[in-house]
C-alpha positions as CSV (number, residue, x, y, z in Angstrom):
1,X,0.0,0.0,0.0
2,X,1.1,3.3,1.5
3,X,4.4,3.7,3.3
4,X,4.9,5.7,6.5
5,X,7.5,8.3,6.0
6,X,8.0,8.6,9.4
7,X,8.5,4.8,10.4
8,X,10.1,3.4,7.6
9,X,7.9,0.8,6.6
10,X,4.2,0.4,5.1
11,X,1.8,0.7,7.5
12,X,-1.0,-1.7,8.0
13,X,-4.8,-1.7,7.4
14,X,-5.4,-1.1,11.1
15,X,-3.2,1.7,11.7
16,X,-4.3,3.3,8.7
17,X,-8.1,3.2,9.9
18,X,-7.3,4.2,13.6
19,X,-5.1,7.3,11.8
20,X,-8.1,8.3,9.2
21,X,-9.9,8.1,12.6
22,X,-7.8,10.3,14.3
23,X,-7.8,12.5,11.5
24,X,-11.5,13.3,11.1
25,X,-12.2,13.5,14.6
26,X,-9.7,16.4,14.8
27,X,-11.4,18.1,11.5
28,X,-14.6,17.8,13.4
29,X,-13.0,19.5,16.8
30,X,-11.9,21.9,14.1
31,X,-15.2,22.6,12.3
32,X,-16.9,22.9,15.8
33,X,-14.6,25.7,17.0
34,X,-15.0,27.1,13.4
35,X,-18.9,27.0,13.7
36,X,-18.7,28.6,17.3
37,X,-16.8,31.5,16.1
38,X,-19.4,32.4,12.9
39,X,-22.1,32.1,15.2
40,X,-22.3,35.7,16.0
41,X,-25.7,35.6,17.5
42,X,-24.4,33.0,20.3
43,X,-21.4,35.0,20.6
44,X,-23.0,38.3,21.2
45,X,-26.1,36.8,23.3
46,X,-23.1,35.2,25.7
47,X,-21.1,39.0,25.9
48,X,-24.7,40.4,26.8
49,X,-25.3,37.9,29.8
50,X,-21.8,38.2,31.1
51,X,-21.9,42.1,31.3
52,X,-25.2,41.9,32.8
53,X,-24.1,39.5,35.7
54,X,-21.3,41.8,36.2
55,X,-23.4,44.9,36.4
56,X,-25.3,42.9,38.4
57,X,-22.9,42.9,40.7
58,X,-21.5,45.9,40.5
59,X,-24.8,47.6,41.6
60,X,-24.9,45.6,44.4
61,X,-21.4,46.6,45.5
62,X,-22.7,50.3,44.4
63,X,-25.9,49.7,46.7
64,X,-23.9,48.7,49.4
65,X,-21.8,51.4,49.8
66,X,-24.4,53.6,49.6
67,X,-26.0,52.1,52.3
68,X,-22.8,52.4,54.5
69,X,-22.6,55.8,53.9
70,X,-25.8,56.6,54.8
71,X,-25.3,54.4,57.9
72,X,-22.0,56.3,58.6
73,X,-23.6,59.6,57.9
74,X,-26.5,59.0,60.3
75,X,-24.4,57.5,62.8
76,X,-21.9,61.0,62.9
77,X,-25.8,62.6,62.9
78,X,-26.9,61.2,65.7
79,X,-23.2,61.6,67.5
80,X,-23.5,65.5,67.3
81,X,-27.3,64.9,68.9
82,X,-25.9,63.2,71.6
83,X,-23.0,64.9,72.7
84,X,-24.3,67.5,75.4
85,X,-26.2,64.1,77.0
86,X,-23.1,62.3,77.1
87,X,-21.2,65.1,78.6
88,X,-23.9,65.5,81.3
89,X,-24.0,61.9,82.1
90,X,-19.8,61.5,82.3
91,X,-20.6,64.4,84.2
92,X,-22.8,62.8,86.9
93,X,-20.9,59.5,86.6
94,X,-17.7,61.3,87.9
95,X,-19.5,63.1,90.3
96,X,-21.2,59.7,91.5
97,X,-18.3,57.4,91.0
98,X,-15.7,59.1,93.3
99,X,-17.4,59.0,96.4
100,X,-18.6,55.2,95.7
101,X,-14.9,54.7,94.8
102,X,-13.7,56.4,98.1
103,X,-16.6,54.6,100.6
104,X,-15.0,51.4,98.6
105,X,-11.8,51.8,99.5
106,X,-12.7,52.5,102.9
107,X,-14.5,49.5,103.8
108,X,-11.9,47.6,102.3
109,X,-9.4,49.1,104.9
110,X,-11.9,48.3,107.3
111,X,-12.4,44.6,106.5
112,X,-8.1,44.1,106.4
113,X,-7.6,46.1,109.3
114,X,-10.1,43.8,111.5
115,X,-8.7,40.3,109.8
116,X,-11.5,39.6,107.6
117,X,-8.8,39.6,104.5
């Protein structure tokens, strides 16, 4: 028949089946790819739902942070509100806590000094 340039010898009915095999199965592989990159209409409609999921997800980042700003910017609202309260109360908590902490310290000198501790 045929010789194999590459071997040397003729090759066989066998290997020449499993090589015309070979050989059409890559033209098909080839065809394929071929066919996918004509298809314009698949190609396009593909783009379109991969820029939608990323918009998709780029709104929700954009939504997000638009919610923490508005969470920030109330928060710093409310802040400003409550500062003359929380003055006040440090206020009364100093004036409260110094006297407890003295009475405190007190009995504890107590309690040692009678053998309680």
């Amino acid at each position: 028949m045929t010789s194999d340039p590459g071997k040397g010898g003729t090759a066989g009915p066998d290997e020449l089946r499993a090589r015309i095999e070979l050989t059409r199965q890559e033209l098909g592989d080839t065809v394929a790819a071929l066919a996918d990159k004509a298809d314009v209409k698949s190609r396009a409609q593909e783009q379109a739902a991969r820029l939608s999921r990323s918009a998709g997800v780029r709104a929700a980042a954009a939504a997000g942070g638009a919610l923490l700003a508005g969470a920030l910017v109330l928060r710093r609202r409310n802040r400003v509100r409550m500062r003359p309260y929380v003055r006040r109360a440090k206020l009364r908590t100093r004036k409260t806590a110094r006297p407890l902490a003295k009475a405190g310290a007190k009995a504890r000198r107590a309690c040692r000094s009678k053998g309680h501790h």
